[in-house]
One Martini backbone bead per residue (centre of mass of N, CA, C, O) as a GRO file, in nm:
protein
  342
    1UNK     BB    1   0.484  -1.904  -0.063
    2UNK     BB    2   0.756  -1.702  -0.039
    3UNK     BB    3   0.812  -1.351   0.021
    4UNK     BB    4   0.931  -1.028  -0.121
    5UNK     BB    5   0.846  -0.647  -0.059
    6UNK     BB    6   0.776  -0.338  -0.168
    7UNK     BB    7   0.595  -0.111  -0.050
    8UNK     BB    8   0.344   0.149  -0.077
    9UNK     BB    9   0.088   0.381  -0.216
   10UNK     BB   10   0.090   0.241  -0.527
   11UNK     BB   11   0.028  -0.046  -0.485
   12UNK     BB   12   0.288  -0.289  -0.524
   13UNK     BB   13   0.156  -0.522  -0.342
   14UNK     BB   14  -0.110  -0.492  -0.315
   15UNK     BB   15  -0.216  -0.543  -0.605
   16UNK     BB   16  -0.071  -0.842  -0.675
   17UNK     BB   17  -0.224  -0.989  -0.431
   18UNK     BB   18  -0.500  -0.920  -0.517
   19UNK     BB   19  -0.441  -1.030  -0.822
   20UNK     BB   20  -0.340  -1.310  -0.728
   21UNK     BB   21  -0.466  -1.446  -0.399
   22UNK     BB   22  -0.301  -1.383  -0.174
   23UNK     BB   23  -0.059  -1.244   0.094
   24UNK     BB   24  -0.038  -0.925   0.283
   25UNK     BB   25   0.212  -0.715   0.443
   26UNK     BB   26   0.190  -0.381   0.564
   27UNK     BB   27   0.393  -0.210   0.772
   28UNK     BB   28   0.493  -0.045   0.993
   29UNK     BB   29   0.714   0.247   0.973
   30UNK     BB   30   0.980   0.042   1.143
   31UNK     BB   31   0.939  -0.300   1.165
   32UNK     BB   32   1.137  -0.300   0.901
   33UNK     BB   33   1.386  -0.284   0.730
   34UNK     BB   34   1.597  -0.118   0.438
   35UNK     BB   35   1.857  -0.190   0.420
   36UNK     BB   36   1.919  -0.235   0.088
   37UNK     BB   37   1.678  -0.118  -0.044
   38UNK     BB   38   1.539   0.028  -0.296
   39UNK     BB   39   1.435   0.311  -0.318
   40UNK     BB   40   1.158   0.571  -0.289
   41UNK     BB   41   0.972   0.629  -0.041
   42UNK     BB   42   1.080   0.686   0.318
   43UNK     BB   43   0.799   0.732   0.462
   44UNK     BB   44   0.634   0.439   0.264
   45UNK     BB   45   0.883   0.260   0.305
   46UNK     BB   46   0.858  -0.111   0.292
   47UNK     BB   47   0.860  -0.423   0.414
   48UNK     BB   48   0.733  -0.764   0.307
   49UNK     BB   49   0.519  -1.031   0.310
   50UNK     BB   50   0.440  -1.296   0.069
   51UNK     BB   51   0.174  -1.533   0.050
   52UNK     BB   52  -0.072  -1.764   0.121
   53UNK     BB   53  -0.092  -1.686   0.431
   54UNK     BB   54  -0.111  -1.584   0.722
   55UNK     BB   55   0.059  -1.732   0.908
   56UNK     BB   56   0.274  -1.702   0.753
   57UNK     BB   57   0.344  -1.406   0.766
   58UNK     BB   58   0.368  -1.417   1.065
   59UNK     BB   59   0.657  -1.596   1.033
   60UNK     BB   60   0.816  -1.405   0.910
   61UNK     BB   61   0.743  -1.129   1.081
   62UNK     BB   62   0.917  -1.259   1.327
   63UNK     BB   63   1.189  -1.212   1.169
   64UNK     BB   64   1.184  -0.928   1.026
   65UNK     BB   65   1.125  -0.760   1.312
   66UNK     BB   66   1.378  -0.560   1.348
   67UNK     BB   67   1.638  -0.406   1.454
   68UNK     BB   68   1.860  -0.117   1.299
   69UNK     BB   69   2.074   0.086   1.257
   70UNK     BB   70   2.082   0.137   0.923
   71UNK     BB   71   1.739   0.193   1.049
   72UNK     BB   72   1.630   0.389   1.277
   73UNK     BB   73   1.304   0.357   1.278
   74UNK     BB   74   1.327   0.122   1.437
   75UNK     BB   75   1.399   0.226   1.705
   76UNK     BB   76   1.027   0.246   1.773
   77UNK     BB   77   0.949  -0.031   1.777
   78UNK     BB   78   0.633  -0.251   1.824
   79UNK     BB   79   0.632  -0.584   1.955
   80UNK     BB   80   0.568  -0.914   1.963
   81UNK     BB   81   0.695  -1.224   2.037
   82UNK     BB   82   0.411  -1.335   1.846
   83UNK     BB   83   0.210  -1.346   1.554
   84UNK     BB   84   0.083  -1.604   1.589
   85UNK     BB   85  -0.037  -1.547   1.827
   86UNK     BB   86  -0.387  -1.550   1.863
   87UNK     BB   87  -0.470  -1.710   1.599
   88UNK     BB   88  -0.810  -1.705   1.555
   89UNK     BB   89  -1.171  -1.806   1.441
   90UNK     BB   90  -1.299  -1.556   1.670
   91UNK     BB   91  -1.142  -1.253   1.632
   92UNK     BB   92  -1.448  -1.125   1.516
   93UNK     BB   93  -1.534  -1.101   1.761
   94UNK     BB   94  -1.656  -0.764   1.807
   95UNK     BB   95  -1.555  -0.602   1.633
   96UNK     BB   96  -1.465  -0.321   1.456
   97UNK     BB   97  -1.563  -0.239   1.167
   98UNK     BB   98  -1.473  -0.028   0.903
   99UNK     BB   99  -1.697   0.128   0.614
  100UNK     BB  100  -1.600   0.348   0.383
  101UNK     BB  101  -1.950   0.337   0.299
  102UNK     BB  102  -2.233   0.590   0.258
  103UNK     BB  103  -2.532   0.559   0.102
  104UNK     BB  104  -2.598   0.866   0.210
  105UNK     BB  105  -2.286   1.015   0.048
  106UNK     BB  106  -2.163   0.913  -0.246
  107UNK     BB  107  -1.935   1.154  -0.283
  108UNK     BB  108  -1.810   1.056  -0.048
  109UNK     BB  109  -1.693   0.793  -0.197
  110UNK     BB  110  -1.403   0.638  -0.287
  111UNK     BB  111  -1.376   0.299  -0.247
  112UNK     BB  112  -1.717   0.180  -0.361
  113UNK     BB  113  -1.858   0.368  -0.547
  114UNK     BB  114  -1.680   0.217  -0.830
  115UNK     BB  115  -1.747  -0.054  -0.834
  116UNK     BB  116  -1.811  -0.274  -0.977
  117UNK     BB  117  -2.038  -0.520  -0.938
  118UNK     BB  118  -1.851  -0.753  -0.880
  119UNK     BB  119  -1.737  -0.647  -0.680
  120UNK     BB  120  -1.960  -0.552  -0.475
  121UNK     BB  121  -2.010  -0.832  -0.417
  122UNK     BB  122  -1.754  -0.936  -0.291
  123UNK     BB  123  -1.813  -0.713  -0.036
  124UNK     BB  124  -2.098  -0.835   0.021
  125UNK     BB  125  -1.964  -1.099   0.107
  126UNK     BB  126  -1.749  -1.053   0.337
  127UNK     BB  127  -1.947  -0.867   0.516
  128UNK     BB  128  -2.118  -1.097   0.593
  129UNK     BB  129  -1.876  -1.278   0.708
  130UNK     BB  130  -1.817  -1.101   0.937
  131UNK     BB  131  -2.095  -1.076   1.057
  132UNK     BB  132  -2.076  -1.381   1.132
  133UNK     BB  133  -1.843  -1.340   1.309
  134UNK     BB  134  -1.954  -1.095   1.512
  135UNK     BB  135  -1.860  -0.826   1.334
  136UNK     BB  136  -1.927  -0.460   1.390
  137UNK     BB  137  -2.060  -0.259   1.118
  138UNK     BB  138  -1.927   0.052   1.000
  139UNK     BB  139  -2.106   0.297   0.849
  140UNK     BB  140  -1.843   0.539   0.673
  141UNK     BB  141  -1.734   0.743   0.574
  142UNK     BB  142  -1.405   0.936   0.471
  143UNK     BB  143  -1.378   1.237   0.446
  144UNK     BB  144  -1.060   1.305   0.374
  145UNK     BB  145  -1.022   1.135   0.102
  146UNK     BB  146  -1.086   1.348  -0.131
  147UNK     BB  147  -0.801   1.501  -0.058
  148UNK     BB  148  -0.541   1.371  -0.058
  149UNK     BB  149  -0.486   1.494  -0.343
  150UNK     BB  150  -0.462   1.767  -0.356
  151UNK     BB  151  -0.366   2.076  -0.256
  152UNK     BB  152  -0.003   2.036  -0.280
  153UNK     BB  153   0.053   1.719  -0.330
  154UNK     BB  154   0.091   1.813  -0.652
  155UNK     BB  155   0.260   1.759  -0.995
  156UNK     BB  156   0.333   1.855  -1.302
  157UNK     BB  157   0.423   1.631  -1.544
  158UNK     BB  158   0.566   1.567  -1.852
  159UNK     BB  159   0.447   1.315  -2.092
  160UNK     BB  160   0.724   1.130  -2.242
  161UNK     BB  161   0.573   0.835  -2.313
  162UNK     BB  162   0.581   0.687  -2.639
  163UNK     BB  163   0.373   0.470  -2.546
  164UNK     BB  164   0.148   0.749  -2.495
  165UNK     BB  165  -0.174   0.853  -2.533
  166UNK     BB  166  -0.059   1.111  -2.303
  167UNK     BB  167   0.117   1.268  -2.463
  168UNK     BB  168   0.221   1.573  -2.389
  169UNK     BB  169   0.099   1.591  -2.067
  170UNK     BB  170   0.002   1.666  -1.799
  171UNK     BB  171   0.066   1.488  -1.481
  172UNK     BB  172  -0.017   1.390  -1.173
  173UNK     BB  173   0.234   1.431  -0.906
  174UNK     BB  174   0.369   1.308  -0.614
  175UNK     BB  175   0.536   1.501  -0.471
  176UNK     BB  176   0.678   1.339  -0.178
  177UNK     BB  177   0.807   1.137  -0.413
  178UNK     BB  178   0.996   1.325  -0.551
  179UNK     BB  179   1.167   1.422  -0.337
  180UNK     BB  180   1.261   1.189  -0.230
  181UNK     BB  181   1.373   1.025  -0.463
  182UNK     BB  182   1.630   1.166  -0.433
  183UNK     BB  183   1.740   1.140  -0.180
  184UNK     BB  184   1.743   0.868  -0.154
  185UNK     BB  185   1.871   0.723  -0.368
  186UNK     BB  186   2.149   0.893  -0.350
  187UNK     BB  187   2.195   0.731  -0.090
  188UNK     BB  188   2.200   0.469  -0.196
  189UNK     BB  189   2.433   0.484  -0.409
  190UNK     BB  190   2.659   0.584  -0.176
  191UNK     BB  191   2.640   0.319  -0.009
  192UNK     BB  192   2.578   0.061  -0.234
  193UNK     BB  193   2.696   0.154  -0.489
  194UNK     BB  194   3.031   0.015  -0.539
  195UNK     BB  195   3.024  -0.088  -0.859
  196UNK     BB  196   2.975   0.223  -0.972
  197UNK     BB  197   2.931   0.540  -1.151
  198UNK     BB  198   2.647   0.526  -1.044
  199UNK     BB  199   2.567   0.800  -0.781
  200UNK     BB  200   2.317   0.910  -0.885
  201UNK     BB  201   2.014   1.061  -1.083
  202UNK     BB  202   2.166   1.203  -1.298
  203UNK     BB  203   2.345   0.988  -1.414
  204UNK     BB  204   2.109   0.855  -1.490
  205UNK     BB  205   1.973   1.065  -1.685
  206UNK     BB  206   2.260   1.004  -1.866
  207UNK     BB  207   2.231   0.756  -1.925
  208UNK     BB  208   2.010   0.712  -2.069
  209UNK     BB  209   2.041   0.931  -2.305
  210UNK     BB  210   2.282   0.767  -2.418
  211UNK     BB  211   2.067   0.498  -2.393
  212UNK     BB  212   1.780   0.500  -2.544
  213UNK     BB  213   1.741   0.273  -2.734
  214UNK     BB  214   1.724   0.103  -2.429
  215UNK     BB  215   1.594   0.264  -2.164
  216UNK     BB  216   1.338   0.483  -2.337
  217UNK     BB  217   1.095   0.374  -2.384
  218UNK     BB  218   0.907   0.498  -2.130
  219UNK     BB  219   1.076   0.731  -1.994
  220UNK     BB  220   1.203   0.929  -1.731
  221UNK     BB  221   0.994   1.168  -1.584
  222UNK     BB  222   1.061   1.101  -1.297
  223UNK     BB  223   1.309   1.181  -1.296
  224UNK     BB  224   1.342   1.441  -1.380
  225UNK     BB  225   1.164   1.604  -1.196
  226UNK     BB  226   1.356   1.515  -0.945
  227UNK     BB  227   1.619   1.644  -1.011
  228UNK     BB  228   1.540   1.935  -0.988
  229UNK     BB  229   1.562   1.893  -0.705
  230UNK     BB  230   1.783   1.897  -0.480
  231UNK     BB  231   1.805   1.665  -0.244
  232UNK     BB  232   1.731   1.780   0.109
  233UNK     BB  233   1.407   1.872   0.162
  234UNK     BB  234   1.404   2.188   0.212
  235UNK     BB  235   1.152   2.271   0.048
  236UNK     BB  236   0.849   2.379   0.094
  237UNK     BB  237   0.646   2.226  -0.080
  238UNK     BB  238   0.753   1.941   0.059
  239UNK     BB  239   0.675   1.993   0.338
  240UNK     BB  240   0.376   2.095   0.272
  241UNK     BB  241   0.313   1.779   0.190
  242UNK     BB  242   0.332   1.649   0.414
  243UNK     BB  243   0.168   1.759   0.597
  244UNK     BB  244  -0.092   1.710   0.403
  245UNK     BB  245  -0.072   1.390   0.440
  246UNK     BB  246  -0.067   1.356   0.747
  247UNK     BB  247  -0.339   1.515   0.777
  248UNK     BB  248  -0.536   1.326   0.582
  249UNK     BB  249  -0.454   1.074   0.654
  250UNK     BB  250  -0.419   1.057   0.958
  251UNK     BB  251  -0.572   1.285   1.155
  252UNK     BB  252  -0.804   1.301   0.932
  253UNK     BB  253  -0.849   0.991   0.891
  254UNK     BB  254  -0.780   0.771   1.031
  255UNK     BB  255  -0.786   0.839   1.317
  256UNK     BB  256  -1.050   0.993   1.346
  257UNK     BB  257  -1.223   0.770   1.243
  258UNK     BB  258  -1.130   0.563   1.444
  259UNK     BB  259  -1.222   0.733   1.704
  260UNK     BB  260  -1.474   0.778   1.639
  261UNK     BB  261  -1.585   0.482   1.582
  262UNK     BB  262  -1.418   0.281   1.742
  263UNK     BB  263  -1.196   0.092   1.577
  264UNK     BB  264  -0.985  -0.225   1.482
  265UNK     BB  265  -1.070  -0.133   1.150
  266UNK     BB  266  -1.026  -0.139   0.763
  267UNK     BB  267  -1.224  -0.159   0.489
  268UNK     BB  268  -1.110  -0.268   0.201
  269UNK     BB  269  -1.094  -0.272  -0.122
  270UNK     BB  270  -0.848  -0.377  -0.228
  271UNK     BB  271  -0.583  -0.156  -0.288
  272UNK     BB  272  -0.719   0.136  -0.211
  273UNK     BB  273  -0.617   0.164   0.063
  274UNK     BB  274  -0.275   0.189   0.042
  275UNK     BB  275  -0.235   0.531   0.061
  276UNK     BB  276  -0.340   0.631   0.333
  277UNK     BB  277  -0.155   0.398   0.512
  278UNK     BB  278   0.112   0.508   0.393
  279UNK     BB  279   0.102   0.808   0.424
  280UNK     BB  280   0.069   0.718   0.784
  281UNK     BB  281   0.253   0.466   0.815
  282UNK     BB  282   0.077   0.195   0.811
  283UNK     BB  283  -0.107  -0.084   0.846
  284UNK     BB  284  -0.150  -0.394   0.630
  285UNK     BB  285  -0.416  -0.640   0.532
  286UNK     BB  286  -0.401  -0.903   0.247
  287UNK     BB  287  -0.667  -1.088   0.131
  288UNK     BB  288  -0.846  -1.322  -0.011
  289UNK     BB  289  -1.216  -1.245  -0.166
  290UNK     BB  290  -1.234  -1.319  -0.474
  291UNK     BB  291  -1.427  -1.228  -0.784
  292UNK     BB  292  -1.349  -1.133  -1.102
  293UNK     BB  293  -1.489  -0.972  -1.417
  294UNK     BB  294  -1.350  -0.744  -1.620
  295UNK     BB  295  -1.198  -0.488  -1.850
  296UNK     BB  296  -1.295  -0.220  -1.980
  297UNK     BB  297  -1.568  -0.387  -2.085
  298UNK     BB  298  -1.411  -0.673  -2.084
  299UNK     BB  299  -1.406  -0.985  -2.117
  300UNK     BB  300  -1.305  -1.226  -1.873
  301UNK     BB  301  -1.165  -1.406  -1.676
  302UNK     BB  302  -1.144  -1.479  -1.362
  303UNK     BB  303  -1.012  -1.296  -1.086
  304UNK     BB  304  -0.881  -1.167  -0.801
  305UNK     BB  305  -0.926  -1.037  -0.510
  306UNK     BB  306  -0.897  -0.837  -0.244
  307UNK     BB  307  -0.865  -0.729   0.123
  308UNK     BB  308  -0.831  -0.458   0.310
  309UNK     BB  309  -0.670  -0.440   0.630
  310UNK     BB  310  -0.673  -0.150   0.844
  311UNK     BB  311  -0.446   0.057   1.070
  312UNK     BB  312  -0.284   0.119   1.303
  313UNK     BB  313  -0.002   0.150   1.449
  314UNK     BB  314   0.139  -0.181   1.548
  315UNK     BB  315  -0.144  -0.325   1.430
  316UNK     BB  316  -0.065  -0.627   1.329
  317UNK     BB  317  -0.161  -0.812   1.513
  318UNK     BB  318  -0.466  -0.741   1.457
  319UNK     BB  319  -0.483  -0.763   1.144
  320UNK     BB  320  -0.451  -1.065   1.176
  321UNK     BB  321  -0.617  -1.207   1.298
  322UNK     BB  322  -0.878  -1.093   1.171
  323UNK     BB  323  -0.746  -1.217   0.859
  324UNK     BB  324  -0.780  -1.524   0.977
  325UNK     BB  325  -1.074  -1.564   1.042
  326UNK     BB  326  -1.149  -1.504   0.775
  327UNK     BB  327  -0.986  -1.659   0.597
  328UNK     BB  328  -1.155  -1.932   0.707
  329UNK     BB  329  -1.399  -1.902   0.668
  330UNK     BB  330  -1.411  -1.843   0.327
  331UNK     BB  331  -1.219  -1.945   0.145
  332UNK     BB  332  -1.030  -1.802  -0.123
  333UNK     BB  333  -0.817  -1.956  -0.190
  334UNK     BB  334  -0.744  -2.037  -0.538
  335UNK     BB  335  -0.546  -2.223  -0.742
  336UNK     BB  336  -0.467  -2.228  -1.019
  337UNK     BB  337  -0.512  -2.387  -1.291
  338UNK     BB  338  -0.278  -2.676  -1.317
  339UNK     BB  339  -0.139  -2.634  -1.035
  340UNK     BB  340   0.031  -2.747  -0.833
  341UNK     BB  341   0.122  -2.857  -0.534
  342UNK     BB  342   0.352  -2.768  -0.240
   0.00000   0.00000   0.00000
């Protein structure tokens, strides 16, 4: 199976992965073109393969990785002559892997503190294989983590969501997201919309209103709150909140973490870690790592979880061998029962 998906921080790629039992790349952003990609946010919008294999990831990144005049920001892209190069079983000796999570530090354990008991066992199991692959385990929290939405990052929203039990509350949600959102799209509806009347963000919320018994199940609460902005990235509020999810993704964040502890890459449960890796326009790649079962206290069937190993910019190469060593090591990918085989 392959596949395309757009990431972002929303984990909308890396969550359908883990929970799906499959593998997927979200790269740095700017070594795949978005050009012609329906935006949500520039700044952490990026294109991206999703597999059955490292490998198989490998071998399309090799494809998809390429300049494009369309998307500028490839325009400062590195990358090696062949991801696929290099892929071995031994690739996790020496490794230093950063487990962000310090059993004497509790309160700042962002990423594995609320694990359910079965996810817990699914990554104390991973990080056995890890270390037993040769990889040096780093337990320590990442301190910024904890306020990575903090004051400043986000802004009050009115859920008018009708068929929302928190109807009528307002959600916080991501400036920066809310800001790029009428930017962006108003930029793809005038560049690739080019046979429709529908030009803004504006158009889609008179269109919807007029046509609400058909578009508006949902509300469409994001809209309404972006259109409010300029949409020309201008206001301060926006630079204001870019710079603070900078500052504690990527500087206060990986960078830091990354750098004390002198890391290979980070080890996060499921999608957890989308958002850090996203907002500091990092690559990731998940991969999957076991099986749980239950949700909101009720008991289902075992479905998989993934774990998610995430790096510095540029660091595709380094995060597929990791994640192909491990991959080989543990075969947790189980095909659905009753599904033929590709």
């Amino acid at each position: 199976m392959h596949g395309l998906d757009r990431h972002r921080d929303l984990g909308l790629a890396a969550a359908p992965a883990s929970r799906n039992g499959i593998v997927t790349v979200k790269p740095t952003v700017g070594l795949i073109s978005r050009a012609g990609i329906l935006p949500l946010s520039h700044s952490q919008d990026t294109a991206g393969p999703m597999t059955r294999t490292v490998r198989d990831a490998a071998m399309l990144l090799n494809v998809l990785a390429a300049e494009d005049p369309l998307d500028p920001v490839t325009q400062r892209q590195r990358r090696p002559a062949d991801y696929t190069a290099d892929l071995a079983h031994d690739a996790m000796k020496g490794a230093r892997i950063g487990v962000p999570s310090d059993p004497a530090d509790p309160l700042n354990d962002c990423f594995y503190g609320k694990l359910p008991p079965s996810g817990a066992k699914v990554m104390a199991d991973v990080i056995k294989v890890l270390a037993d692959l040769g990889a040096v385990i780093v337990r320590a929290s990442m301190p910024a983590a904890g306020w990575m939405s903090g004051p400043g990052t986000t802004m009050a929203v009115l859920n008018r969501n009708p068929l929302s039990g928190n109807k009528g509350n307002p959600v916080a949600q991501r400036i920066v997201f809310l800001y790029e959102l009428k930017r962006d799209l108003n930029l793809y509806l005038k560049d690739w919309a080019t046979n429709t009347k529908i030009k803004t963000i504006a158009d889609i919320v008179a269109f919807n209103e007029a046509n609400a018994g058909k578009t508006l199940r949902f509300g469409q609460d994001l809209f309404l709150a972006a259109n409010l902005t300029r949409g020309d990235l201008s206001e301060r509020e926006y630079k204001s909140a870019r710079v603070m999810d900078l500052l504690t993704a990527r500087t206060r964040g990986m960078d830091a973490y990354m750098n004390l502890h002198k890391l290979d890459a980070v080890l996060f449960p499921g999608a957890m870690g989308a958002a850090i890796a996203a907002k500091a326009g990092y690559p990731s790649v998940v991969v999957p790592g076991g099986f749980v079962s239950g949700v909101d206290g009720k008991d289902t069937p075992d479905y998989p979880l993934g774990v998610t190993f995430a790096g510095r910019a540029w660091s595709e190469h380094k995060l597929l061998r990791l994640a192909y060593a491990y991959e080989q090591a543990s075969n947790m990918r189980k095909p659905p029962p009753g599904l033929p085989s590709l």
